[in-house]
C-alpha positions in Angstrom: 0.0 0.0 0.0 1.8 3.3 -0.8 0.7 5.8 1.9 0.0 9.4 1.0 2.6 12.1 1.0 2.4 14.1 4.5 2.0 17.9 4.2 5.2 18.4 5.7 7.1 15.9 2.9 4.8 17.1 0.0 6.0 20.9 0.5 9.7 19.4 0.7 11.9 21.6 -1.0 9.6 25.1 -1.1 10.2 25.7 2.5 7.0 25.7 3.8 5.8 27.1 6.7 5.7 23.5 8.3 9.6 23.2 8.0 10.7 26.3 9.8 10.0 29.6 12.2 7.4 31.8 9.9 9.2 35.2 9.5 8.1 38.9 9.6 7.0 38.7 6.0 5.0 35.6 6.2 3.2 37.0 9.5 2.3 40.1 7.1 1.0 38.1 4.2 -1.2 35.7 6.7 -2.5 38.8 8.1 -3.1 41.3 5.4 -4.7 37.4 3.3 -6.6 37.8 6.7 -7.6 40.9 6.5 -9.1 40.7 2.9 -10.9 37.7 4.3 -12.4 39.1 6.4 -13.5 42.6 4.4 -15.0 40.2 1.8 -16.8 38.7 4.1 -18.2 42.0 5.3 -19.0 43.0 2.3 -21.1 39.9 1.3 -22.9 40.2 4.6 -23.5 43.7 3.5 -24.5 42.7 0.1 -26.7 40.0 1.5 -28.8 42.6 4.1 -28.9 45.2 1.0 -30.5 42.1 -1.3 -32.7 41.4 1.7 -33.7 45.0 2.2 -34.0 45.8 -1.5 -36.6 43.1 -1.7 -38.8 44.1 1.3 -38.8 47.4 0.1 -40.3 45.8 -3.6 -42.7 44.0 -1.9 -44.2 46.8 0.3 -44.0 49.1 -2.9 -46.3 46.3 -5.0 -48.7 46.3 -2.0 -48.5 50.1 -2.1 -49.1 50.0 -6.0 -52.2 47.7 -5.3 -54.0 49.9 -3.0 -53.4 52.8 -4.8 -55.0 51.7 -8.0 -57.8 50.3 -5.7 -58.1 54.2 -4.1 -58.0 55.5 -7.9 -60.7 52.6 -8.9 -63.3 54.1 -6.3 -62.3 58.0 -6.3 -63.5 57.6 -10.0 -66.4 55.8 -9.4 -67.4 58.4 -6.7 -66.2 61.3 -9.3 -68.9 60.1 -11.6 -71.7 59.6 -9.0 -71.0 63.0 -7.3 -71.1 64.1 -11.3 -74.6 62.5 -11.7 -76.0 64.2 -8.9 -74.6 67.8 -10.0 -76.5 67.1 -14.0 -79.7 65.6 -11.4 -79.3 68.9 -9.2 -78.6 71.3 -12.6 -82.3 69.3 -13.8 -84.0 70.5 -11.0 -83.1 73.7 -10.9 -83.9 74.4 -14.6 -87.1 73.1 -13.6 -88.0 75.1 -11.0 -87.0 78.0 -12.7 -89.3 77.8 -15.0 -92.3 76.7 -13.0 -91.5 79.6 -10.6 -90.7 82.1 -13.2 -92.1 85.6 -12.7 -93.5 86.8 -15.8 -93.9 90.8 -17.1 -97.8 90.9 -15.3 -96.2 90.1 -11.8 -97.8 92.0 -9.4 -95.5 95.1 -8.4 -96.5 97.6 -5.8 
């Protein structure tokens, strides 16, 4: 059975970290690697509550939309009602103008 190669014998001749004391340049590069780890990561979870919030937001504005055109819906219907009352009320007085209208022979003192 051949037996795999350990990490420390795999990285052999490169001089990996395994093999010796890390030095001020490798402590730099694992940190500033670190660092951008770690910024990425904030990022996507910033990304992730944007996407989040972004969506919310959509969805309140479509149930916004909806009761909006419902509002518009019934201000128009009521528009033409309150219309059909002003031509009924416009009838009327026509009418009762001219029943009530005070001819030349009106009696004048």
């Amino acid at each position: 059975m051949a037996s795999s190669p350990s990490p420390v014998s795999s990285a052999g001749s490169s001089g990996s970290l395994y093999n010796r004391q890390p030095t001020l340049e490798d402590l730099v590069n694992h940190f500033v690697a670190s660092k951008r780890s770690l910024s990425s990561t904030t990022t996507l979870w910033r990304a992730n509550e944007i996407a989040n919030s972004a969506r919310l937001l959509l969805e309140e504005n479509a149930i916004l939309s909806a009761k909006n055109s419902f509002i518009r819906c019934n201000i128009g219907e009521q528009i033409g009602a309150l219309e059909a009352v002003r031509g009924g009320i416009g009838l009327v007085e026509a009418e009762v103008k001219t029943e009530f209208k005070v001819g030349p022979e009106s009696p004048s003192n």
